[in-house]
C-alpha positions in Angstrom: 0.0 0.0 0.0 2.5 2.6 1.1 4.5 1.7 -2.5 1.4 2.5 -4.5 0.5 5.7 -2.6 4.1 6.8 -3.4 4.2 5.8 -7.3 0.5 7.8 -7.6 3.2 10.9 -5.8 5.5 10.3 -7.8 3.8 10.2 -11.2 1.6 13.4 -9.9 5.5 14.9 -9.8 6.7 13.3 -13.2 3.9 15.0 -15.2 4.2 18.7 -13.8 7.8 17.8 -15.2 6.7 16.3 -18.2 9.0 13.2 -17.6 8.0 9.7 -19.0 6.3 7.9 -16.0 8.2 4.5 -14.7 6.4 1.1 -15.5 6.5 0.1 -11.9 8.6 1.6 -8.9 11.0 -1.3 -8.8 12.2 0.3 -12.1 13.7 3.6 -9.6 16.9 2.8 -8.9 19.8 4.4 -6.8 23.0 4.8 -7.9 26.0 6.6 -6.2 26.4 9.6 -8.4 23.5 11.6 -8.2 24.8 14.2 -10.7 25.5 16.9 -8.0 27.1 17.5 -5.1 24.5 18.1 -2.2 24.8 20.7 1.0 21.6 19.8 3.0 21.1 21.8 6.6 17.9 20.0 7.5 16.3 19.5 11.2 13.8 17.2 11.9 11.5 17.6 14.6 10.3 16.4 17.0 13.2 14.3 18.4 10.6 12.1 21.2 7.2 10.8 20.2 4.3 9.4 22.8 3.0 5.8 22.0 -0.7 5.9 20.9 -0.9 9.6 19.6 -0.3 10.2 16.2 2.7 11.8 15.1 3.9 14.6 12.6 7.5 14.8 11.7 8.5 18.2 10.1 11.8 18.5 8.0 13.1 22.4 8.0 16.0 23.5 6.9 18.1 24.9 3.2 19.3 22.3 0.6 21.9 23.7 -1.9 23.0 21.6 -4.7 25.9 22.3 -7.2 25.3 20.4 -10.8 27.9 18.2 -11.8 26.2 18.2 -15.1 22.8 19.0 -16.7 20.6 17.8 -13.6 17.3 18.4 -12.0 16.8 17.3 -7.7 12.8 16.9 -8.1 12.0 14.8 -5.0 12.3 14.2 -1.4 11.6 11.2 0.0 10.8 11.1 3.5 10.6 7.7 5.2 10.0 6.4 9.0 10.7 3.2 9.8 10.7 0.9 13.4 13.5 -1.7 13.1 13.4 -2.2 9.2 9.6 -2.4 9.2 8.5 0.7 7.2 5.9 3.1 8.9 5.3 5.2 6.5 6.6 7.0 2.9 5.8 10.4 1.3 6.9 11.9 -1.4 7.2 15.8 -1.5 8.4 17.9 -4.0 11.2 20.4 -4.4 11.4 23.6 -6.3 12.2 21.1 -8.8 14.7 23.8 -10.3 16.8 22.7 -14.0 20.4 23.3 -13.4 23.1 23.6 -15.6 26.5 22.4 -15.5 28.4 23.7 -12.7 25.5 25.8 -11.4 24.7 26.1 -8.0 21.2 26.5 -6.2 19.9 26.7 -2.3 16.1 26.5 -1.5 14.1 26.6 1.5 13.0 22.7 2.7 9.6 22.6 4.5 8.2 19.3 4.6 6.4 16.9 7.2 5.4 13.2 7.5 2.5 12.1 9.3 2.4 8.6 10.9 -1.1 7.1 12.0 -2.0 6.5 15.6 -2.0 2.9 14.9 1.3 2.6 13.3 3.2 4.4 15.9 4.9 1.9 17.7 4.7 0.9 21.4 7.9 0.5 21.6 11.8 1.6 20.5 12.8 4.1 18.3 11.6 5.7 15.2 14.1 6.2 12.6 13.6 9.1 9.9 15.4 8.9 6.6 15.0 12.1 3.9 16.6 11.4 0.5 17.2 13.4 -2.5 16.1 12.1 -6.2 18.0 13.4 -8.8 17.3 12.9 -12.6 20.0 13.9 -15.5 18.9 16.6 -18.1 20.0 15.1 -21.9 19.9 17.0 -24.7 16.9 16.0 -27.3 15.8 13.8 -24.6 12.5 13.8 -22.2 14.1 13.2 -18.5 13.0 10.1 -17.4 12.4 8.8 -14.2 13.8 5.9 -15.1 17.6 7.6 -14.9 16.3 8.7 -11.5 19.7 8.9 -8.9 19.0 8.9 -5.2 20.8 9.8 -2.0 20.3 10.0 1.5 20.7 13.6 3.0 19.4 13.5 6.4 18.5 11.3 8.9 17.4 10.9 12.3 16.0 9.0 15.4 13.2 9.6 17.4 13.0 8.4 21.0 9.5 7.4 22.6 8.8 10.1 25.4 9.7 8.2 28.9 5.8 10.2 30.0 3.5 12.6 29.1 0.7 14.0 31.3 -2.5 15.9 30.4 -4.3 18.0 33.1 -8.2 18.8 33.0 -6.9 22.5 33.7 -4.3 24.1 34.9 -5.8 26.6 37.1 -8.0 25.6 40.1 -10.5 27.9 42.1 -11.9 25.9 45.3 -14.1 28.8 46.4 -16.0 29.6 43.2 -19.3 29.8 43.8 -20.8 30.0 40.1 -19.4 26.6 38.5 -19.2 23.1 40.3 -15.3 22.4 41.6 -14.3 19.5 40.1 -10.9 18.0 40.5 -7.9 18.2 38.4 -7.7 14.9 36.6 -4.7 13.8 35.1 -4.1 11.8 32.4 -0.7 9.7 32.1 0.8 7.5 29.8 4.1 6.5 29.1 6.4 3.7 26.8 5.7 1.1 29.1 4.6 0.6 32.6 4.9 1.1 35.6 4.0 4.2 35.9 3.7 6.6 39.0 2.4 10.4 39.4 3.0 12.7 42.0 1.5 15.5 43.1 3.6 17.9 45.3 3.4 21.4 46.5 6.2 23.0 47.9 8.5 20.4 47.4 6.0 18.5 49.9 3.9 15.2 48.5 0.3 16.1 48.4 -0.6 12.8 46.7 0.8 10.0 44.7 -0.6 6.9 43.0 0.8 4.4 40.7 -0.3 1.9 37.9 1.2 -0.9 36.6 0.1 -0.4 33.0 1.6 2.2 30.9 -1.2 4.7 30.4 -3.4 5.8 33.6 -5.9 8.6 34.5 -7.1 9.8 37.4 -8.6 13.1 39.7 -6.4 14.4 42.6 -8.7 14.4 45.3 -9.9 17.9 45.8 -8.4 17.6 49.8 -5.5 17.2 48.7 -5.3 20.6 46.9 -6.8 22.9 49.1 -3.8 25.4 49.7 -3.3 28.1 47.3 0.1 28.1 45.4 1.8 25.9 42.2 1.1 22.5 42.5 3.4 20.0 40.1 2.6 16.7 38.8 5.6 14.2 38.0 4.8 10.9 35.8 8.2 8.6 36.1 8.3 5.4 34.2 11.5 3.8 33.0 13.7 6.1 35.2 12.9 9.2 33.4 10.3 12.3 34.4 7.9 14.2 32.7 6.6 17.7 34.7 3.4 19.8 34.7 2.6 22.5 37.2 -1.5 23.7 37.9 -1.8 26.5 40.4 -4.6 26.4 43.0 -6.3 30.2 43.8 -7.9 30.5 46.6 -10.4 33.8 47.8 -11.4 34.5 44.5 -12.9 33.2 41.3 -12.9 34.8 37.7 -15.7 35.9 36.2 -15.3 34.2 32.8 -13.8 30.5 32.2 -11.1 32.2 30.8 -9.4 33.8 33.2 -9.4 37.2 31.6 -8.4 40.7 33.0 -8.2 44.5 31.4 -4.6 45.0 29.5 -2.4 45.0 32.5 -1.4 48.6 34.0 -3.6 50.4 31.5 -5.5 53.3 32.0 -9.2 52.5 31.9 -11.9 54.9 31.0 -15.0 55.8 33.2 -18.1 57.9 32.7 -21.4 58.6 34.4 -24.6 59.3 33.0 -27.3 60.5 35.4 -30.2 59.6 33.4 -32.5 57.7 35.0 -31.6 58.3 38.1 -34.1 58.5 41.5 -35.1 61.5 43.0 -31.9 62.5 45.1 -30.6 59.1 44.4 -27.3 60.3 42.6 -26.5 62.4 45.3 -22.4 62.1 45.8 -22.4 59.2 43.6 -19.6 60.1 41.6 -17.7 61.4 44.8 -17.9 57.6 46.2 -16.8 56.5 42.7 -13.8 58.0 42.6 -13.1 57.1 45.9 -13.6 53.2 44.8 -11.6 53.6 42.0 -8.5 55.3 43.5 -8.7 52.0 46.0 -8.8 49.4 43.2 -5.9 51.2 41.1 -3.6 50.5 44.2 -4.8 47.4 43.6 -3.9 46.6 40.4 -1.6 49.2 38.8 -4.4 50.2 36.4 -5.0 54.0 36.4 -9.1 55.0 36.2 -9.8 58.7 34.7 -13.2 60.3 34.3 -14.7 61.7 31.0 -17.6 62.7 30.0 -18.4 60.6 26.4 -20.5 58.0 25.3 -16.9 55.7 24.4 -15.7 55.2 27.4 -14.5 51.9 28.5 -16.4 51.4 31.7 -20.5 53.1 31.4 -22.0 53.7 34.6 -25.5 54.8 35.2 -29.2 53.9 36.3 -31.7 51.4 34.8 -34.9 49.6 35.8 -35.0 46.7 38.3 -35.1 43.0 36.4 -37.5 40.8 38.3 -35.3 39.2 40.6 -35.0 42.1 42.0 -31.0 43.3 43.0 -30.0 46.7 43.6 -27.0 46.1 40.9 -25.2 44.6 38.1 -21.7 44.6 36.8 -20.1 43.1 34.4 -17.5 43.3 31.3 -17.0 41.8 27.6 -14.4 39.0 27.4 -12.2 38.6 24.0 -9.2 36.1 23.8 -8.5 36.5 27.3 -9.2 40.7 27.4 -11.5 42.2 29.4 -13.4 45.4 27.5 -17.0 47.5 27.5 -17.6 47.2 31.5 -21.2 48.1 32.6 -22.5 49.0 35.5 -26.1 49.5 36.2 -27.9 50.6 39.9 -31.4 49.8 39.9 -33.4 52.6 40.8 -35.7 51.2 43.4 -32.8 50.2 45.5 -32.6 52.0 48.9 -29.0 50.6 49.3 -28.1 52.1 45.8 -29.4 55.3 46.2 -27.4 55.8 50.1 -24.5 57.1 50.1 -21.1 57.0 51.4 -19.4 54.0 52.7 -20.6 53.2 56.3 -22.6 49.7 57.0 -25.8 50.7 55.0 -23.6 52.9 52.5 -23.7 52.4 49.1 -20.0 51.7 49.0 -19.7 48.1 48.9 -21.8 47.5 46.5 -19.5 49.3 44.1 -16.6 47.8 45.2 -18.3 44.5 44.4 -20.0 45.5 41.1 -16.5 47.1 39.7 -15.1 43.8 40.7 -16.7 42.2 38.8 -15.7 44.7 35.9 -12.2 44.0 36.6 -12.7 40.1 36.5 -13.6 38.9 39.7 -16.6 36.4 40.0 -18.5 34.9 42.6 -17.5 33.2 45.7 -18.7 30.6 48.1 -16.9 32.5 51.2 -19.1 35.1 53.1 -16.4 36.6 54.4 -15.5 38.2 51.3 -16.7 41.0 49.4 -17.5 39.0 46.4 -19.4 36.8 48.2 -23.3 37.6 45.9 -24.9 38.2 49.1 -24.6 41.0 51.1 -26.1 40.9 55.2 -26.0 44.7 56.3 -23.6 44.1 59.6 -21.8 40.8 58.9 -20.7 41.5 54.7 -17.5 43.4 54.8 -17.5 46.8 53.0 -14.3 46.9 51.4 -11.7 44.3 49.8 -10.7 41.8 51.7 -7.3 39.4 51.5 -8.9 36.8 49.0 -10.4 39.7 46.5 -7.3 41.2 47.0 -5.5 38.0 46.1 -7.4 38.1 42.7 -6.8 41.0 41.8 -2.7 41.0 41.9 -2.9 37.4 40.4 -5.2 39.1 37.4 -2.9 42.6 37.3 0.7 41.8 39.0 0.3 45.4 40.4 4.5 45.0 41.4 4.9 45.3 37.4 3.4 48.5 37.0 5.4 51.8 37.2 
């Protein structure tokens, strides 16, 4: 099969060329004087493969060839075999360039193999070969693959990967209070088995199990991952380790799946539009604004200024209370990560909305939790935090407390900012 897939490449080849086809492929033969001598700067990647996954083998690099005589170098051939079993064959073509005599010519080599899951082996190494076809150029005469020269330019070996590990995520939150907290699960294989993973934090064990097949998967228990900080897993089978680190975040949650913030020490926009506002309602509200703001840019590094257009980032202003019936909303648009378009809406039959100032029936922690939101924070299953979604006049803190805090430089790395 792989024989016939490669005559069907090379004949494609042969009649762009307009070279007489072969009768059969056994008619290609190599000889040692391919009609030019060959420079070939060629890298094949990757140098480890992962039993069971399919594999792509890329060949980059610059070929340069110097004509001996009237030649043209029209193929590659790029081969993978286990042992002396063949894997798999392509063909792929060069620039396919006519030179002359004594002429010399470097091109650009990008090329790649792909090898099926099921043929990659269990086992053992993967040996690459790359070699160069060469066909002579005869006056009067259509080039023929027949007179077809080959050499080997490049090889190389690839080593199954001692272990590889996936992780459901990288980035636990155990006190998010809008999605379930599931586990991390990991997912292990490796060349053969054993196979162990560890968990560790700290350079402490947190957890460790082990398998005596080669591939194994798994959820960390959610105990054992209850301390905040960078938390690395380690698969070892046949005396070598493979790494990958998740990071555990505890007093806060983000707001979106992704993760995202506003550009980090960026100056953010804010306006306020007094329409539809209640009856006094309004009354220092852009006083206790600023004071928020101010507070949250020592936070995070951002810088907040006021204007007074219809553009800016963050809109702020009064609306109608949904059914449910809270005195606020905040929230922001997410794009690849980015935070943008914040909102902010006070419902204007809200008693705690329209009170100002910051004291215990002040209007002042519900801004601080609304703009949190706008800067990325989410929910959280801890009342002892402001973004906890409900607030008990007395008990609720009124400003940021460690955990929001803890967000916030995790989402902004205030430090950074100058």
């Amino acid at each position: 099969m792989v024989a016939a897939l490669s005559i069907v490449a090379a004949l494609g080849l042969l009649v762009a060329l307009g070279i007489a086809p072969p009768a059969a492929a056994s008619l290609i033969t190599s000889r040692a004087d391919l009609g030019a001598r060959v420079d070939a700067d060629l890298r094949i990647t990757p140098t480890r493969f992962t039993p069971g996954q399919a594999l792509v083998i890329d060949v980059t690099g610059t070929l340069t060839t110097t004509a001996k005589r009237d030649v043209v170098c029209h193929s590659l051939v790029l081969g993978a075999l286990r042992g002396t079993s063949p894997l798999a064959t392509r063909y792929a073509s060069t620039d396919r360039r006519v030179q002359q005599s004594g002429e010399r010519h470097t091109q650009q080599i990008t090329a790649a193999l792909d090898i099926d899951r099921a043929d990659v082996p269990a086992s053992g190494a993967i040996s690459i070969t790359v070699d160069l076809q060469c066909s002579p150029v005869r006056p009067g005469r259509l080039m023929s693959v027949l007179d077809a020269v080959t050499q080997r330019i490049a090889s190389g070996r690839l080593l199954p990967a001692a272990g590889s590990v996936s992780l459901s995520t990288t980035h636990l939150f155990p006190d998010d209070d809008e999605r379930a907290v599931r586990p991390v699960t990991v997912s292990a294989t490796a060349s053969r088995g054993p196979i162990t993973v560890v968990v560790m934090r700290a350079g402490t064990t947190v957890w460790r199990a082990t398998s005596s097949k080669a591939a194994y998967r798994a959820a960390i228990p959610l105990a054992r991952t209850q301390r905040a900080g960078t938390y690395t897993v380690k698969v070892t089978a046949g005396g070598s380790t493979t790494r990958q680190n998740f990071r555990v975040s505890r007093g806060w949650a983000p707001l979106v799946d992704s993760v995202a913030s506003w550009p980090r020490c960026s100056t953010i926009t804010w306006t306020y539009n007094a329409q539809g506002a209640p009856g006094g309602g309004d009354t220092g509200l852009v006083s206790d604004l600023r004071v928020v703001f101010d507070r949250f840019a020592a936070l995070t590094g951002l810088r907040f200024r006021q204007e007074s257009s219809s553009t800016a980032d963050i809109q702020i202003g009064w609306g109608p209370a949904p059914f449910d019936g809270p005195d606020a909303s905040g929230g922001a648009a997410e794009r690849d990560g980015v935070l943008g378009s914040g909102i902010l809406t006070m419902y204007a039959d809200s008693a705690w909305a329209r009170t100002p100032g910051f004291g215990v029936r002040g209007r002042g922690a519900l801004l601080y939790h609304e703009i949190g939101h706008i800067l990325g924070l989410g929910h959280v299953s801890d009342e002892r935090l402001l973004m906890y979604p409900i607030h008990t006049v007395g008990q609720s803190p009124l400003t940021p407390q460690p955990g929001d805090i803890a967000g916030l430089r995790e989402l902004y790395a205030p430090s950074s900012c100058r």
